[in-house]
NUDRENGU-368160 format. One record per residue (C-alpha): residue number from 1; residue in one letter; x, y, z. Coordinates in pm, 1 decimal. Each point is the difference from the previous one (the first is absolute). Example, Ala and Ser with C-alpha at 12.3 -4.5 7.8 and 13.67 -1.06 7.14 Angstrom:
! NUDRENGU-368160
SITE   i aa       xx       yy       zz
SITE   1  A   1230.0   -450.0    780.0
SITE   2  S    137.0    344.0    -66.0
***
This chain:
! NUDRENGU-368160
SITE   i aa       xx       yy       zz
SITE   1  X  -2296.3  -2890.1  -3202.5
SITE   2  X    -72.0    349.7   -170.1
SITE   3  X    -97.1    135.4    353.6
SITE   4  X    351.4   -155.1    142.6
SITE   5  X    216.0    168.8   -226.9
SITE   6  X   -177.0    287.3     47.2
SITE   7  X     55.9      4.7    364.3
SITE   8  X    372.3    -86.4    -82.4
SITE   9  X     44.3    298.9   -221.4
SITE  10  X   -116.0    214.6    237.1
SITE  11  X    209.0   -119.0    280.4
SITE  12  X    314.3     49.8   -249.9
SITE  13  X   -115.7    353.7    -65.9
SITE  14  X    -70.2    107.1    361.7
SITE  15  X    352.1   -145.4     99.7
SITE  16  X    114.1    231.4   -242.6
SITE  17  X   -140.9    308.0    137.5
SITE  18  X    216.4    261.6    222.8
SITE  19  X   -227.5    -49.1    343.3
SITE  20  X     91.8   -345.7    -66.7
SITE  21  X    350.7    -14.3    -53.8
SITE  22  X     -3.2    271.5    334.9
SITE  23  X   -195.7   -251.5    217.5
SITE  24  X    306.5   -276.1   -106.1
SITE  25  X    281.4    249.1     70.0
SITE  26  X   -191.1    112.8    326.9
SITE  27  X    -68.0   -390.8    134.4
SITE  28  X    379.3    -44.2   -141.3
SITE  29  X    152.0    283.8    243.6
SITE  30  X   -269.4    -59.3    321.1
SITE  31  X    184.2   -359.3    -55.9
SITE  32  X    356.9    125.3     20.5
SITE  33  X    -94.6    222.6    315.8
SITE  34  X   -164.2   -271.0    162.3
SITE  35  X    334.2   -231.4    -25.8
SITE  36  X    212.3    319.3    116.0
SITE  37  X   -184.2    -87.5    308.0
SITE  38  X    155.5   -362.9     67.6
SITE  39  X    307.5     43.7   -253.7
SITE  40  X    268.1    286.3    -83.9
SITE  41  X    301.9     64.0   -199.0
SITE  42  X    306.1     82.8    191.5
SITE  43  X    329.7    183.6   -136.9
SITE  44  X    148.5    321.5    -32.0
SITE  45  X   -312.9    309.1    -82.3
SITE  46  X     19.1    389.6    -24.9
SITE  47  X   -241.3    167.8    199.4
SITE  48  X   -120.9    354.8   -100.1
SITE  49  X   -241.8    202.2    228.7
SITE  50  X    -81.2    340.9   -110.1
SITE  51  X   -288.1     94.6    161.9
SITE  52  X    -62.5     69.6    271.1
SITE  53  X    426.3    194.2    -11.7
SITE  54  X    293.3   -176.7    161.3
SITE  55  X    310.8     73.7     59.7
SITE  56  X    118.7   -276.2   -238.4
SITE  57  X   -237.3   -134.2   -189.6
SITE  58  X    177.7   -308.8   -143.8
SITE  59  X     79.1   -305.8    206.9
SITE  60  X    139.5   -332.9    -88.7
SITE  61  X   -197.4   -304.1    101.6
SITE  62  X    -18.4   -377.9     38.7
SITE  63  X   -374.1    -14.2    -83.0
SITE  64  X   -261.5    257.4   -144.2
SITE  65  X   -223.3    183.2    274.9
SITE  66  X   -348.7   -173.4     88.1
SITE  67  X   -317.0    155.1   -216.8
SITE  68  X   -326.7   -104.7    202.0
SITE  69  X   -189.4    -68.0   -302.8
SITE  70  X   -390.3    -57.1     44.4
SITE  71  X    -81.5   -152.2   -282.3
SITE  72  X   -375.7     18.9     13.1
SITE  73  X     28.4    404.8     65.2
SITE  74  X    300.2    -48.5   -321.4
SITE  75  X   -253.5   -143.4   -181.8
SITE  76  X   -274.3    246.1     54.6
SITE  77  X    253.2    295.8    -24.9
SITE  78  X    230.4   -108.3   -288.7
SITE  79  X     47.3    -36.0   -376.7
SITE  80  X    259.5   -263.0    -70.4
SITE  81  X    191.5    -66.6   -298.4
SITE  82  X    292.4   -203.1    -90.5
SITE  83  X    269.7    203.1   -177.2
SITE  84  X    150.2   -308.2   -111.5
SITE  85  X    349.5   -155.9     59.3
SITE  86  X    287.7    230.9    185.1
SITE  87  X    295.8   -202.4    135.1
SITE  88  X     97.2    137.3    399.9
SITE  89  X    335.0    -67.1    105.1
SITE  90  X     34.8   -258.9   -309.6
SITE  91  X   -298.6   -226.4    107.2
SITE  92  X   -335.8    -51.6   -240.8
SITE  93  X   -248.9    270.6    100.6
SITE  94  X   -319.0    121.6    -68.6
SITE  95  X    -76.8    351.4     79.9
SITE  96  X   -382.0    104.2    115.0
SITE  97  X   -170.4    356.6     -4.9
SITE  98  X   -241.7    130.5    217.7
SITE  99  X   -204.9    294.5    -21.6
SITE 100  X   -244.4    127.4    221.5
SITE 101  X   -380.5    -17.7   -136.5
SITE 102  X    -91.9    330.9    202.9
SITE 103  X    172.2    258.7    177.4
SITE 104  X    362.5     98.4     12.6
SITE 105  X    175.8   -264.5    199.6
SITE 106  X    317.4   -175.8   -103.8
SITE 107  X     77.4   -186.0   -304.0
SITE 108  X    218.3   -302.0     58.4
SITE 109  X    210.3   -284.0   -230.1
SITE 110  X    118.6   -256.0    167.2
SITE 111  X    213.4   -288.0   -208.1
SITE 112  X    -60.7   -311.8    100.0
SITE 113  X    261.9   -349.1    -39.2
SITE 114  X   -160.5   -224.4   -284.7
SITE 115  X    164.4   -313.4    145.8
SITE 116  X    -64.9     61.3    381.4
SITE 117  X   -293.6    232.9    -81.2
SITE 118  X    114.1    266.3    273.2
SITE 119  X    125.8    370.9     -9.2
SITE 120  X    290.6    130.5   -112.1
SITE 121  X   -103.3    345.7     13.2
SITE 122  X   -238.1    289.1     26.8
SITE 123  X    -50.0    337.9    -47.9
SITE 124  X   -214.9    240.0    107.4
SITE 125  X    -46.5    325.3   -183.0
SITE 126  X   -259.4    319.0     39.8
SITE 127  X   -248.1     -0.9   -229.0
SITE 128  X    173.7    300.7   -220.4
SITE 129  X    334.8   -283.3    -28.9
SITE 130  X    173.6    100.9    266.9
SITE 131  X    200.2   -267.1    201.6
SITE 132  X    -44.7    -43.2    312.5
SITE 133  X    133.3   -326.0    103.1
SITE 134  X    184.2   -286.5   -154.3
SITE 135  X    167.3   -323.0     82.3
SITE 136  X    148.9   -224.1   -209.5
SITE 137  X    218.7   -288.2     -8.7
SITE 138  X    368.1     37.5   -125.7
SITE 139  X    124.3   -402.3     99.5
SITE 140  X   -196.5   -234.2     91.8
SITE 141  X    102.8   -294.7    212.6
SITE 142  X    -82.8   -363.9   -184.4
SITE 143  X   -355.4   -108.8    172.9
SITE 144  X   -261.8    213.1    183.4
SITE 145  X    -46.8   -102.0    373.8
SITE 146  X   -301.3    -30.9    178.2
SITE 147  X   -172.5    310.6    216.0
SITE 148  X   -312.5     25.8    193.5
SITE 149  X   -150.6    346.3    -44.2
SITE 150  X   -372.7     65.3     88.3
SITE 151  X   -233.6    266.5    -57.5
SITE 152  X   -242.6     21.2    287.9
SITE 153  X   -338.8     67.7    -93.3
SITE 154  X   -213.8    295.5     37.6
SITE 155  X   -158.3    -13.4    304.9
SITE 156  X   -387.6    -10.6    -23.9
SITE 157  X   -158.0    317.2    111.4
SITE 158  X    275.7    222.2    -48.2
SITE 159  X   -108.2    273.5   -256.1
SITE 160  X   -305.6     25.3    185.2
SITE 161  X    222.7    116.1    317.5
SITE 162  X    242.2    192.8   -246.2
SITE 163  X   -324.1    205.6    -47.9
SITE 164  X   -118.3     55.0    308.9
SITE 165  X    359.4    121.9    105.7
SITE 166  X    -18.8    215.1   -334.3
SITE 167  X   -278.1    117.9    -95.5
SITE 168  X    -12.8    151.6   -319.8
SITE 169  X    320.1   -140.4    -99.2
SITE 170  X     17.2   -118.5   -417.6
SITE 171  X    189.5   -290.3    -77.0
SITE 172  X    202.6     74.6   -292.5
SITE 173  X   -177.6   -253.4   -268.4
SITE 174  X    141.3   -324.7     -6.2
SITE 175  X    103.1     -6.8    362.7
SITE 176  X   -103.4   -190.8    352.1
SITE 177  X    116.9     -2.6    305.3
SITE 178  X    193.8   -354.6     90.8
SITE 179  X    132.7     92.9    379.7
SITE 180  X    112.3    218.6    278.6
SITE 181  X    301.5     -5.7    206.2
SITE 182  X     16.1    244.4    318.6
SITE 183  X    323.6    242.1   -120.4
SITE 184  X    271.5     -0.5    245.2
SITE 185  X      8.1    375.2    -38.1
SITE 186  X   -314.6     91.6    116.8
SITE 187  X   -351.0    -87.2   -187.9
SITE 188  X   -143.6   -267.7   -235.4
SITE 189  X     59.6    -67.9   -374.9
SITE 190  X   -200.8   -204.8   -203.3
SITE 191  X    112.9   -159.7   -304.4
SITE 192  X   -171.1     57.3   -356.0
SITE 193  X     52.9   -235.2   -256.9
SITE 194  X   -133.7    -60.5   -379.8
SITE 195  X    163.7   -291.8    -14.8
SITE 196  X    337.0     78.3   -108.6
SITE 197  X     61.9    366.5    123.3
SITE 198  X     -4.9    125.3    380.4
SITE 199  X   -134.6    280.5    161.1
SITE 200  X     20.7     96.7    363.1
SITE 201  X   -250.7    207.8    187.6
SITE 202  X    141.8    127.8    353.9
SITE 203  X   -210.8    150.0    284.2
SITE 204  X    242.8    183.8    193.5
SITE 205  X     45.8    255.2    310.5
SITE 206  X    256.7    178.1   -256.9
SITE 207  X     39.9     64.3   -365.1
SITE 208  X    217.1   -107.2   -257.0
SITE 209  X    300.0    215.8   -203.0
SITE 210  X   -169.6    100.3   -341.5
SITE 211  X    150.7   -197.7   -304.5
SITE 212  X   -154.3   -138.8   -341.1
SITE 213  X   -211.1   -266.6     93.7
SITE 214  X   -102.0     84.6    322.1
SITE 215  X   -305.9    211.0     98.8
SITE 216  X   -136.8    124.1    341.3
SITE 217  X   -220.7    145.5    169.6
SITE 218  X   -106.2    122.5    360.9
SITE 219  X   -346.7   -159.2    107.8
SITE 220  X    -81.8    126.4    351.4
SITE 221  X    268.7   -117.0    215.2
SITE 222  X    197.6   -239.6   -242.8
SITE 223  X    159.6     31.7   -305.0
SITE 224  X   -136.7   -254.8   -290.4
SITE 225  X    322.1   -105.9   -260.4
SITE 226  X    -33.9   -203.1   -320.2
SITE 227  X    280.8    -80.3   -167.0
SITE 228  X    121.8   -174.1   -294.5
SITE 229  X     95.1    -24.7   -361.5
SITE 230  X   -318.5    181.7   -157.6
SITE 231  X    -52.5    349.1   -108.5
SITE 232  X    -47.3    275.5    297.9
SITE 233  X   -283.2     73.7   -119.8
SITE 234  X   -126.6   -332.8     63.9
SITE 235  X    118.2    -48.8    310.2
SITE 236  X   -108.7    404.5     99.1
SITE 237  X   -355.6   -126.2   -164.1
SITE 238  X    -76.3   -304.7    225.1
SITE 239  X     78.0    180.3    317.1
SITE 240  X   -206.6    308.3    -48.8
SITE 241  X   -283.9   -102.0     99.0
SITE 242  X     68.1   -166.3    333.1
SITE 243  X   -214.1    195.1    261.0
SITE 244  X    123.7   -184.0    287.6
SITE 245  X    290.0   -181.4     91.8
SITE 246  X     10.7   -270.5    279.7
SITE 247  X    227.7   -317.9      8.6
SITE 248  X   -240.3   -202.9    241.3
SITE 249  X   -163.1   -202.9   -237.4
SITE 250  X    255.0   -163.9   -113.6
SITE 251  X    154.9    -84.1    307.2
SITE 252  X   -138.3   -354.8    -32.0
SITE 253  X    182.9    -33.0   -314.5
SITE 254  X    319.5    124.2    122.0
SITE 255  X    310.0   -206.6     56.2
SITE 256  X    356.8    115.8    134.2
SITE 257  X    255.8    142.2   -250.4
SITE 258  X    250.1    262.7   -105.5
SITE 259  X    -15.2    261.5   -289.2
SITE 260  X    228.4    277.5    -86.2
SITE 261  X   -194.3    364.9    -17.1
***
């Protein structure tokens, strides 16, 4: 009996812990995500994109843009937190945080419905504050409807190829390649992921116009781009080591598709 209580009181005090409470907010939001997958809210949402620069930034929309969570890399990569109730376009919410455990990637909150348990809205911000994108709800319509989004999984053997293409590339921490597309403008980009935030990594015949988050270099005949919301340094980091550059092993990998420069 002595020993039971014991065991009881320790259960009651771990629950009470912070890496405990964490775990229930993570499992809490990886739940949400999950049902974004089969179920969304519909209505009227703002739509802010600030990096990478547009013309106008702010659009009006029926439904917030698709985030290809991984949630065993969002896991891995995250801290989450509930920040507690915060009402979205005068529905029950519950905003989350996440922070990065290592390097300087995006932070993220995304509020999530506490009746249909989906998203109202996110935002992404640099890790000094800075927003860089947000959506949000301003109506929404009176029941979510049903969607069918996937997230195709990482094909086996491909950051073994990615390195063989690369070598000497650095993965900014956190991050893993999830696909390739063959670029409609010339070359091959491969998509980074840590589960939340993207990164692309072009092989190209030509380079890329200099902004903030985007860094280059000339390998032999190609030019090597990664770009993406992290610092330049980051990006200017993971490709400085590349010692050769050759799209050919991935060409397995590779599926049709389009991509601005």
């Amino acid at each position: 009996m002595v020993r039971r209580a014991a065991a009881l009181l320790g259960a009651l005090l771990a629950a009470s812990l912070p890496g405990h409470a964490q775990a229930g907010d993570a499992d809490d939001l990886i739940a949400a995500l999950k049902r974004a997958r089969t179920l969304a809210a519909r209505g009227q949402a703002e739509v802010t994109v600030l990096f990478p620069p547009r013309a106008v930034p702010t659009r009006v929309a029926a439904a917030l843009p698709a985030v290809p969570v991984r949630p065993a890399l969002l896991l891995k990569n995250f801290g989450v937190v509930s920040a507690g109730p915060q009402p979205v376009a005068g529905r029950d919410a519950v905003r989350f945080d996440l922070t990065p455990k290592v390097g300087g990637a995006a932070h993220w909150s995304l509020w999530i419905d506490r009746a249909w348990n989906v998203p109202l809205a996110f935002e992404e911000r640099r890790a000094d504050g800075t927003v860089v994108r947000r959506a949000a709800f301003l109506k929404v319509n009176a029941a979510p409807v049903k969607v069918a989004l996937t997230v195709p999984a990482a094909p086996e053997g491909l950051r073994a190829a990615l390195m063989r293409s690369l070598p000497g590339l650095s993965l900014p921490q956190g991050f893993t390649p999830v696909s390739v597309k063959v670029r409609a403008a010339g070359g091959t980009e491969v998509t980074l992921t840590d589960g939340l935030n993207v990164l692309a990594l072009v092989v190209a015949p030509q380079n890329v116009r200099g902004a903030p988050g985007v860094a280059s270099r000339r390998v032999g005949n190609v030019f090597v781009w990664l770009v993406g919301n992290l610092p330049d340094a980051t990006l200017r980091s993971a490709l400085a080591g590349v010692r050769r550059a050759s799209a050919d092993p991935l060409g397995t990998f590779a599926l049709p598709g389009d991509s601005n420069p």
